[in-house]
py3Dmol code that shows the C-alpha trace and the ligand (Angstrom):
import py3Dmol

protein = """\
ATOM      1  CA  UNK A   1      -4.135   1.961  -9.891  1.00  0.00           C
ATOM      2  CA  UNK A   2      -0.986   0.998  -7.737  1.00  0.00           C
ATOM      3  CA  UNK A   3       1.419   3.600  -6.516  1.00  0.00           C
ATOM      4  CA  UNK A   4       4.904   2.409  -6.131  1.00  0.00           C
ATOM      5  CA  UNK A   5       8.315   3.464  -4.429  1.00  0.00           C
ATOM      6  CA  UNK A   6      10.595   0.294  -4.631  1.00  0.00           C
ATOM      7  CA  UNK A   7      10.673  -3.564  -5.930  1.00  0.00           C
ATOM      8  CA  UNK A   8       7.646  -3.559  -6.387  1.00  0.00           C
ATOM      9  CA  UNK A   9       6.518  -7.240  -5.595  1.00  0.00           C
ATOM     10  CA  UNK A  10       3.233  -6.540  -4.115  1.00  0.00           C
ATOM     11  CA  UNK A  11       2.168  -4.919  -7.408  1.00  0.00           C
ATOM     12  CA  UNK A  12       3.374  -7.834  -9.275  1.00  0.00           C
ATOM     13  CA  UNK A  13       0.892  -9.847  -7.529  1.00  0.00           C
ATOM     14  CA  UNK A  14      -1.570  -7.500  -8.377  1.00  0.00           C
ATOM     15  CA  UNK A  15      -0.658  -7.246 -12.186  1.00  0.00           C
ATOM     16  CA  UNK A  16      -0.449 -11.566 -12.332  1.00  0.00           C
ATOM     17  CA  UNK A  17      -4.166 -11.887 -10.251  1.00  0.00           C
ATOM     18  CA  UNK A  18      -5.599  -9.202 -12.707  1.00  0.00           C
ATOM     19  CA  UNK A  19      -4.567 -11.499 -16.059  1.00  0.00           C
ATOM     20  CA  UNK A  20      -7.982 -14.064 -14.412  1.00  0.00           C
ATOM     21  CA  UNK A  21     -11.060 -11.826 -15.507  1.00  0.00           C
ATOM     22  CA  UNK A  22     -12.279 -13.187 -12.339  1.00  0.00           C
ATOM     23  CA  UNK A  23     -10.018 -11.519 -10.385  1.00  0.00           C
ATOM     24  CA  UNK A  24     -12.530  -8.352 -10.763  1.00  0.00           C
ATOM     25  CA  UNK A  25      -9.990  -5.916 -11.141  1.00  0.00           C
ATOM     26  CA  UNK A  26      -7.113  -4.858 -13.149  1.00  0.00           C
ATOM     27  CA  UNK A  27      -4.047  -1.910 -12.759  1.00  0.00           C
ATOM     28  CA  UNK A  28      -4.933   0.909 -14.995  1.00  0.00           C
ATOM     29  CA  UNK A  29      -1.560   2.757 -14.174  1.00  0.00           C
ATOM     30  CA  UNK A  30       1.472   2.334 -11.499  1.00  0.00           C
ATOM     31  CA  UNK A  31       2.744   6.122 -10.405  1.00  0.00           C
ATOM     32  CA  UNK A  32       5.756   6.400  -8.419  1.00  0.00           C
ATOM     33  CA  UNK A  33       7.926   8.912  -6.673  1.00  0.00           C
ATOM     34  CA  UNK A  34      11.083   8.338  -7.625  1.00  0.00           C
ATOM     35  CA  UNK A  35      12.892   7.040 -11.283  1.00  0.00           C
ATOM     36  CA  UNK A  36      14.714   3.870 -11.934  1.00  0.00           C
ATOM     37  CA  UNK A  37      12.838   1.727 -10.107  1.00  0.00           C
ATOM     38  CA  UNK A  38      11.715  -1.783 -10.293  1.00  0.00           C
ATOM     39  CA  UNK A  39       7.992  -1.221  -9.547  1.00  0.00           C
ATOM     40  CA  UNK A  40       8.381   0.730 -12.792  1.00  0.00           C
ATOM     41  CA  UNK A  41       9.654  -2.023 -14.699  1.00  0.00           C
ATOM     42  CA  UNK A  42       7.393  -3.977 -13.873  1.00  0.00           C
ATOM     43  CA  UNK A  43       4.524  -1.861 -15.063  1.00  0.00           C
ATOM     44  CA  UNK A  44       5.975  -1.586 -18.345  1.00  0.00           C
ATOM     45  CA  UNK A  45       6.763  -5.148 -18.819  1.00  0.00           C
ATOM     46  CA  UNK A  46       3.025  -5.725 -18.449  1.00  0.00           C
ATOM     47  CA  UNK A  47       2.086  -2.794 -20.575  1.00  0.00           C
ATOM     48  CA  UNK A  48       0.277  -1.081 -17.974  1.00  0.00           C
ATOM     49  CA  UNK A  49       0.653   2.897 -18.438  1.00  0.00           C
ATOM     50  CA  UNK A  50       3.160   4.183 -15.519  1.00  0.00           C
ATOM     51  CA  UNK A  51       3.819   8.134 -14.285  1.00  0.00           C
ATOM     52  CA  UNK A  52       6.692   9.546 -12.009  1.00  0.00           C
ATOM     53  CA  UNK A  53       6.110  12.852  -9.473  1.00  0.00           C
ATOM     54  CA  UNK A  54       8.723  13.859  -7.586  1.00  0.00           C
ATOM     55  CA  UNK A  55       8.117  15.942  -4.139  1.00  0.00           C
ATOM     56  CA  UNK A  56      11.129  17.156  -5.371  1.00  0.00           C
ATOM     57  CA  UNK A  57      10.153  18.560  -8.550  1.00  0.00           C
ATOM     58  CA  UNK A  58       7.083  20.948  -7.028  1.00  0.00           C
ATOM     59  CA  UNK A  59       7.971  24.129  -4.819  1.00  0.00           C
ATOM     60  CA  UNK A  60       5.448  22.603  -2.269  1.00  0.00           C
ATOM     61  CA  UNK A  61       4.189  19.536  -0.945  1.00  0.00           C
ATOM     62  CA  UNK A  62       0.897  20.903  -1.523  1.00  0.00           C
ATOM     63  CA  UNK A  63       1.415  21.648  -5.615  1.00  0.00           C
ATOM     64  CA  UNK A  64       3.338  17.767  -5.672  1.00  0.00           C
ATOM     65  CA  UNK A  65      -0.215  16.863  -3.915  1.00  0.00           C
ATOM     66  CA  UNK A  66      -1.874  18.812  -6.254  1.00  0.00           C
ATOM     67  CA  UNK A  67      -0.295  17.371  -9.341  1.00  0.00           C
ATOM     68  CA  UNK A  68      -0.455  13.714  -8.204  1.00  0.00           C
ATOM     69  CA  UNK A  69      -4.027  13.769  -7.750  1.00  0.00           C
ATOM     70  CA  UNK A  70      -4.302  15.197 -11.535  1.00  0.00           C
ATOM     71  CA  UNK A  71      -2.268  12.721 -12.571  1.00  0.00           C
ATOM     72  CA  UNK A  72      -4.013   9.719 -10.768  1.00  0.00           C
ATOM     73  CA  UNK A  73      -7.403  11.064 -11.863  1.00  0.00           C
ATOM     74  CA  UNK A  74      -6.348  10.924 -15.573  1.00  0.00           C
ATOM     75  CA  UNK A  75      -7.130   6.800 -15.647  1.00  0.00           C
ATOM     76  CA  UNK A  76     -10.485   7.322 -13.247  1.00  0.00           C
ATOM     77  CA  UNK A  77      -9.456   4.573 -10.883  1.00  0.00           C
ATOM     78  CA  UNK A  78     -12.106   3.186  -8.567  1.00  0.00           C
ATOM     79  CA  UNK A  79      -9.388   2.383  -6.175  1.00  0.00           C
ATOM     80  CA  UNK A  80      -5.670   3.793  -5.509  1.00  0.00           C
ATOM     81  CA  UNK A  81      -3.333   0.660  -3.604  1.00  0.00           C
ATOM     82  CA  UNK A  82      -0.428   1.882  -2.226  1.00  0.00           C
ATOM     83  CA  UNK A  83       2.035  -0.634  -2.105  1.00  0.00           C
ATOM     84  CA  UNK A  84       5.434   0.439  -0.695  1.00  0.00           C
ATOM     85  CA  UNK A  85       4.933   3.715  -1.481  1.00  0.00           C
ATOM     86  CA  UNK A  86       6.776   5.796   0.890  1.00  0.00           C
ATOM     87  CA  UNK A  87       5.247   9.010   0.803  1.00  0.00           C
ATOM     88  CA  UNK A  88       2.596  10.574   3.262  1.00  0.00           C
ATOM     89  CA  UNK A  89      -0.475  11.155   0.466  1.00  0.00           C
ATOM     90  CA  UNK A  90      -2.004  14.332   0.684  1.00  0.00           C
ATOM     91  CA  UNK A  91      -5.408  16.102   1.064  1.00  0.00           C
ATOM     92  CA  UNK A  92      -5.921  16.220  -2.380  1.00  0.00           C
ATOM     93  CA  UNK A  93      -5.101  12.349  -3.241  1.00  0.00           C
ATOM     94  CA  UNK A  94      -6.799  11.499   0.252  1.00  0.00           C
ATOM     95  CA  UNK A  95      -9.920  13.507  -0.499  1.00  0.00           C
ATOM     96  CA  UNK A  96     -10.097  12.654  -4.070  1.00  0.00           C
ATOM     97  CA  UNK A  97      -9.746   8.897  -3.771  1.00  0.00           C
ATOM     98  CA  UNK A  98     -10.289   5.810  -1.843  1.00  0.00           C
ATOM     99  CA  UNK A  99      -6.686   4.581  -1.215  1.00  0.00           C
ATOM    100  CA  UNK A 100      -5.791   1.221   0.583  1.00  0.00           C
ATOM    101  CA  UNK A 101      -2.098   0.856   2.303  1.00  0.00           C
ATOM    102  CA  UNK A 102      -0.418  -2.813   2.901  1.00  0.00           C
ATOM    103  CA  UNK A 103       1.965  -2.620   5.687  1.00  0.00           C
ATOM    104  CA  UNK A 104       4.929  -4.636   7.297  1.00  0.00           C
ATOM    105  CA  UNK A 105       3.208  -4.710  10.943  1.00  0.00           C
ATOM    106  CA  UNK A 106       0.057  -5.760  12.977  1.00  0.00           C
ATOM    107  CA  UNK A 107      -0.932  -1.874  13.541  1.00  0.00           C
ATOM    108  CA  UNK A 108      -1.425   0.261  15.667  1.00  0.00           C
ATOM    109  CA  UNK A 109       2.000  -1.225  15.831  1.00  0.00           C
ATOM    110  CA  UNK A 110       5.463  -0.039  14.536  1.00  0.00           C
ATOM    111  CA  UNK A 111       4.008   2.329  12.498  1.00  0.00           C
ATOM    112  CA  UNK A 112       6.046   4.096   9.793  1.00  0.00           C
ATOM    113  CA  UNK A 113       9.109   3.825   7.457  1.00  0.00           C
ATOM    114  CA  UNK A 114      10.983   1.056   9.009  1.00  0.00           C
ATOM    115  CA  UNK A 115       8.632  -1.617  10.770  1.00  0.00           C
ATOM    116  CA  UNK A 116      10.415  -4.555  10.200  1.00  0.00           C
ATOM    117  CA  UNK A 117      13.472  -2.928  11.932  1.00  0.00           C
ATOM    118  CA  UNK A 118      11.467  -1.702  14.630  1.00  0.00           C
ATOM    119  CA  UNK A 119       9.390  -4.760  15.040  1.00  0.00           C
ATOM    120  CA  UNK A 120      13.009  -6.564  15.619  1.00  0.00           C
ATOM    121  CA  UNK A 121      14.783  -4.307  17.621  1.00  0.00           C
ATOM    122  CA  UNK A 122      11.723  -4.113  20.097  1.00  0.00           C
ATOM    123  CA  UNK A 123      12.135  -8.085  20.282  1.00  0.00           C
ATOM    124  CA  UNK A 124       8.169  -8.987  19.696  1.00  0.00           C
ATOM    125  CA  UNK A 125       7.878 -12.496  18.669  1.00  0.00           C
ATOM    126  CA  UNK A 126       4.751 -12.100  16.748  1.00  0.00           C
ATOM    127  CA  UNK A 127       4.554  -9.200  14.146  1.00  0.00           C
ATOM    128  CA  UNK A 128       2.954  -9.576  10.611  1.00  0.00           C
ATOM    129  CA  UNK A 129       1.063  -6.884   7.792  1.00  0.00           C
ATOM    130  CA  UNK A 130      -2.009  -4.615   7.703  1.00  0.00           C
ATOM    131  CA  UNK A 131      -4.071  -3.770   4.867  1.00  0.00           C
ATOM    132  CA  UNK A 132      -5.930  -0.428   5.507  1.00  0.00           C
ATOM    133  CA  UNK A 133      -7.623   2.508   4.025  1.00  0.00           C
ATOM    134  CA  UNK A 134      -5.408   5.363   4.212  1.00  0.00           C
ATOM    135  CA  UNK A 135      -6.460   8.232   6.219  1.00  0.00           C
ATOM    136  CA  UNK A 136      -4.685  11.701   7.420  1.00  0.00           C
ATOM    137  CA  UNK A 137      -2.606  10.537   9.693  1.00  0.00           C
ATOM    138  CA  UNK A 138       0.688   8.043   9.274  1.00  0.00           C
ATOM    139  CA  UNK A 139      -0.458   3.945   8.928  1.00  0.00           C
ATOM    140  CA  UNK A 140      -3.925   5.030  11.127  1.00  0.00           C
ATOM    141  CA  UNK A 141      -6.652   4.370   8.725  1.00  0.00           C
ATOM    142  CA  UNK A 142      -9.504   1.438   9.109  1.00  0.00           C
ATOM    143  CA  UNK A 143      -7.511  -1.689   9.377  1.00  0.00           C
ATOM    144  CA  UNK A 144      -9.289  -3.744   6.892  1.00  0.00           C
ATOM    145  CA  UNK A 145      -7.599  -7.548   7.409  1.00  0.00           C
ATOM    146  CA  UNK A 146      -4.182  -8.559   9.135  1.00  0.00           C
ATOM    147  CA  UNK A 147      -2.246 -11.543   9.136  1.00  0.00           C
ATOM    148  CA  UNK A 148       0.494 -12.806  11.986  1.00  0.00           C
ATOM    149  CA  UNK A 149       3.641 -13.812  11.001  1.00  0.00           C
ATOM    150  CA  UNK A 150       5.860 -15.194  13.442  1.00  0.00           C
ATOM    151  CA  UNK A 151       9.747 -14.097  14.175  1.00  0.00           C
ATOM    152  CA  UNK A 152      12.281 -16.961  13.826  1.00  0.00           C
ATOM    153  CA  UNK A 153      15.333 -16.669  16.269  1.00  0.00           C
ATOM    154  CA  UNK A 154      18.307 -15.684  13.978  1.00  0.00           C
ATOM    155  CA  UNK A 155      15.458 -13.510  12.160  1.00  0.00           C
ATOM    156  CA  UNK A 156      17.571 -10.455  10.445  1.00  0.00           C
ATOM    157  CA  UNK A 157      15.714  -7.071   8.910  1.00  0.00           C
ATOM    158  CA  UNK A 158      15.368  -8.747   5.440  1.00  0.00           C
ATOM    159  CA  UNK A 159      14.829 -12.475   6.324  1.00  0.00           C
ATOM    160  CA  UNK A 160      11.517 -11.291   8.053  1.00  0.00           C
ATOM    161  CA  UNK A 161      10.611  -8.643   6.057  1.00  0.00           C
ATOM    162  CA  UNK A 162      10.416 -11.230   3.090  1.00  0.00           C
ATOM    163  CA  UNK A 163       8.588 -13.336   5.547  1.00  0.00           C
ATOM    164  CA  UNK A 164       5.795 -11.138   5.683  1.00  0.00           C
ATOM    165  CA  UNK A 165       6.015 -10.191   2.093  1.00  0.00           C
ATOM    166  CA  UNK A 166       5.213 -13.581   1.386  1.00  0.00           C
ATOM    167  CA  UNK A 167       2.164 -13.284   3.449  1.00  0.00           C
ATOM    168  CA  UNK A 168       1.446  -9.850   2.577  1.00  0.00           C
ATOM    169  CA  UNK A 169       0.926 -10.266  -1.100  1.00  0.00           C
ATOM    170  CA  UNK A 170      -1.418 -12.901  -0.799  1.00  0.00           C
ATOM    171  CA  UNK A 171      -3.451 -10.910   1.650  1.00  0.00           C
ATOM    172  CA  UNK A 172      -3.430  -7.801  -0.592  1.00  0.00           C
ATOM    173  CA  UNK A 173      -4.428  -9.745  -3.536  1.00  0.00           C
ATOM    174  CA  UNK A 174      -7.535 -11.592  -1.638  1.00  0.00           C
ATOM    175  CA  UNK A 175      -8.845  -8.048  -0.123  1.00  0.00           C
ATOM    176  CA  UNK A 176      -8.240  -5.801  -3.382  1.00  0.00           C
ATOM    177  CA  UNK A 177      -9.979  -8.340  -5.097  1.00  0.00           C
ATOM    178  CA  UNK A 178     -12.674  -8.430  -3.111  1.00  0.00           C
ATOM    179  CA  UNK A 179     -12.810  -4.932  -2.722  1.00  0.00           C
ATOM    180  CA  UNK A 180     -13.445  -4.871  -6.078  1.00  0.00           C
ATOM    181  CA  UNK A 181     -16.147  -7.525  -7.031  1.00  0.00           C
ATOM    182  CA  UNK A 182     -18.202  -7.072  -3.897  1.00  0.00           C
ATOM    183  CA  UNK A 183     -17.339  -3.393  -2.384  1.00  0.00           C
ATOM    184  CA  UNK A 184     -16.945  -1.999   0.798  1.00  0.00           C
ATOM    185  CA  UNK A 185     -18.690   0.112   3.629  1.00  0.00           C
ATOM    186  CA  UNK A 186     -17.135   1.984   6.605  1.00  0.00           C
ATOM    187  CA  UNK A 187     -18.274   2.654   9.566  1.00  0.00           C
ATOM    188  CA  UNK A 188     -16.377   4.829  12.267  1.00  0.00           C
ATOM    189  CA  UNK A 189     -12.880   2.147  12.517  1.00  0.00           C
ATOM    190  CA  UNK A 190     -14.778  -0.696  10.998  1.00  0.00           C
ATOM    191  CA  UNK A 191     -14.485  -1.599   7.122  1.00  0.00           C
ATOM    192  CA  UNK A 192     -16.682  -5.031   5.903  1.00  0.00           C
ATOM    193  CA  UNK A 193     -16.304  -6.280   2.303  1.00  0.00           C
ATOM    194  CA  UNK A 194     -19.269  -7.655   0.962  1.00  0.00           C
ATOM    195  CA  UNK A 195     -22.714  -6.809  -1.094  1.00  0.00           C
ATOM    196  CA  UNK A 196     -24.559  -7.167   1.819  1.00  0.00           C
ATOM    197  CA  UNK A 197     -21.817  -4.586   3.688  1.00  0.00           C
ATOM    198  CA  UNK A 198     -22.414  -2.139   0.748  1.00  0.00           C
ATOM    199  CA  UNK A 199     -26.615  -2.434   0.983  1.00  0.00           C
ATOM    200  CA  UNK A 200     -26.271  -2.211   4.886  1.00  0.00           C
TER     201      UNK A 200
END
"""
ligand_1 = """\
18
GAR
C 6.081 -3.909 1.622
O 6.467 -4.791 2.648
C 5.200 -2.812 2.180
O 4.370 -3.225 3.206
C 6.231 -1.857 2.688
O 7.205 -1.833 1.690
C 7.271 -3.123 1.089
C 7.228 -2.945 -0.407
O 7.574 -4.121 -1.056
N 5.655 -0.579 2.930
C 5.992 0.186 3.968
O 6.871 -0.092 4.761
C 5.184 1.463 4.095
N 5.342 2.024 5.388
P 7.407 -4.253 -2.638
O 7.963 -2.959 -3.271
O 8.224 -5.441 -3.001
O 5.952 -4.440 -2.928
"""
view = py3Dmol.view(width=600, height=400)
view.addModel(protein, "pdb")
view.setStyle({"model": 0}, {"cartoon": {"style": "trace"}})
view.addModel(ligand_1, "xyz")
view.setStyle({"model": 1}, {"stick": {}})
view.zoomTo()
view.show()
């Protein structure tokens, strides 16, 4: 299942890869945090069952953690993608679930909310995305593949961010996918996709 907060593009990807059988996988349900969005749309365009919880609609951050997890455990995913979902998971989701991140940077770097912003203002030539398991902490899971993608002088926020996007949906695509046909194994920092990972 895919967990959105915004366009939604990476989950598109997702939804047109899953209509090959081959592909492995398919999106049992998108959640989101937030109404009126086009990750939602999306979803229901391609009949794929879709849920809303708001942090704003539990007392605590714990109960919307609490309620999320229900929620996402209703359609017994084998794996949660978050993909531009801009909300720290918690304990609960985390503890419940395996969840995979894609992200606008080559981490450790620019972690956080606005990395295409940051990447910029810091003036690195180089920046790119991260797919990772999500762990406690904020874009510091297992880095599980990573792609460069070079800044262009005259760059702006959006004219790299849909750079990488470009890049980034491909890569998501190619690792969920194989995440799902062949598994996955971690060991301390280190993930490896593969049957022979997962009998290692
Ligand atoms: C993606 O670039 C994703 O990496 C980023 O939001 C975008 C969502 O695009 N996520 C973060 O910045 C999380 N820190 P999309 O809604 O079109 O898939």
């Amino acid at each position: 299942m895919v967990l959105v907060s915004g366009s939604g593009t990476n989950l598109q990807a997702l939804l047109d890869a899953s209509a090959d059988e081959a592909f492995g996988a398919r999106v049992v349900a998108v959640g989101a945090d937030r109404d009126g969005i086009e990750g939602l749309t999306r979803a229901e365009r391609a009949d794929v069952p879709t849920f809303v919880q708001k942090v704003g609609d539990h007392a605590t951050r714990e109960k919307w953690d609490e309620a999320l997890t229900a929620q996402i455990a209703e359609f017994k995913p084998d794996l949660v993608v978050s993909a531009g979902f801009m909300k720290i998971l918690g304990p609960r989701v985390l503890g419940s679930f395996s969840v995979v991140n894609t992200h606008p940077a080559l981490l450790p770097a620019f972690q956080g909310a606005h990395a295409v912003r940051e990447a910029l203002s810091y003036g690195v030539r180089v920046t790119g995305c991260t797919v990772h398991l999500v762990d406690a902490g904020v874009d510091t899971g297992p880095v599980i593949a990573q792609e460069a993608v070079a800044v262009q002088d005259g760059d702006d926020e959006e004219s790299l961010h849909e750079r990488i996007k470009t890049v980034e949906r491909r890569l998501l695509v190619e690792i969920v996918g194989r995440m799902a046909r062949d598994g996955w194994t971690v060991s301390g920092r280190t993930v490896r996709l593969g049957r022979a990972a997962s009998r290692s």
